[in-house]
N, C-alpha and C positions, 0 to 999 in steps of 0.2 A: 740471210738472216738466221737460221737456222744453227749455221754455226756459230756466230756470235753467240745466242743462245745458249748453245750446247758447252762453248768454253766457259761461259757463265756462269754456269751451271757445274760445271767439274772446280773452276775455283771458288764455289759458294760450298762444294761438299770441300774440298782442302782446307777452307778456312775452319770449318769446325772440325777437322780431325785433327793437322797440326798446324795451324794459322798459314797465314801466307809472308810472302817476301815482301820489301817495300818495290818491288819490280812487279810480283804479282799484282798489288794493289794498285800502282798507277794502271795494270792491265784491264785487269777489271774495271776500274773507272772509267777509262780510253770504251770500254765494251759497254758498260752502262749508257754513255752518253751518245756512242752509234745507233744500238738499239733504240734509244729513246726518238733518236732522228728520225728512226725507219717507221716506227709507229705514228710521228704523230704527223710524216710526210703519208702515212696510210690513209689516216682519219682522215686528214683536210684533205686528199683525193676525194671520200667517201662523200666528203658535207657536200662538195663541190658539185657533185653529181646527184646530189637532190633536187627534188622539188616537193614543196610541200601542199597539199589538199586541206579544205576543210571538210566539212561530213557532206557537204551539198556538191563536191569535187571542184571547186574553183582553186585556182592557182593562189595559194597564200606566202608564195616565198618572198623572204624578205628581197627586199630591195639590192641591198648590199650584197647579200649572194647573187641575184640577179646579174646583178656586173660584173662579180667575180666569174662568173660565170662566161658569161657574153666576152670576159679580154681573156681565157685560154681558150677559147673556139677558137 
């Protein structure tokens, strides 16, 4: 992930010094829409592995995560 990032990042300073190619640009896009997969496959790991309390510590997770939960066990 890191590199994706990092080439991201070197074509985001290229475009404002002297723009980029139409080969860059499909690059960068192609790298936009990786990245975005690897984050939001991050999050939904993270939500997955919750469980939520309220102040009295009773189990308040929803239901729906509940099974989400219970069918990757």
């Amino acid at each position: 992930m890191i590199e994706i990032l990092n080439r991201i990042n070197i074509l985001a300073k290229k475009q404002k010094e002297d723009g980029l190619t139409q080969t860059e640009l499909k690059e960068r896009q192609e790298l936009r829409l990786e990245y975005l997969q690897i984050i939001r496959g991050q999050v939904i790991s993270t939500v997955k592995g919750l469980t939520i309390l309220d102040p009295l510590g009773n189990d308040v997770t929803p239901e729906k995560l509940k099974k989400d939960q219970q069918n990757n066990h």
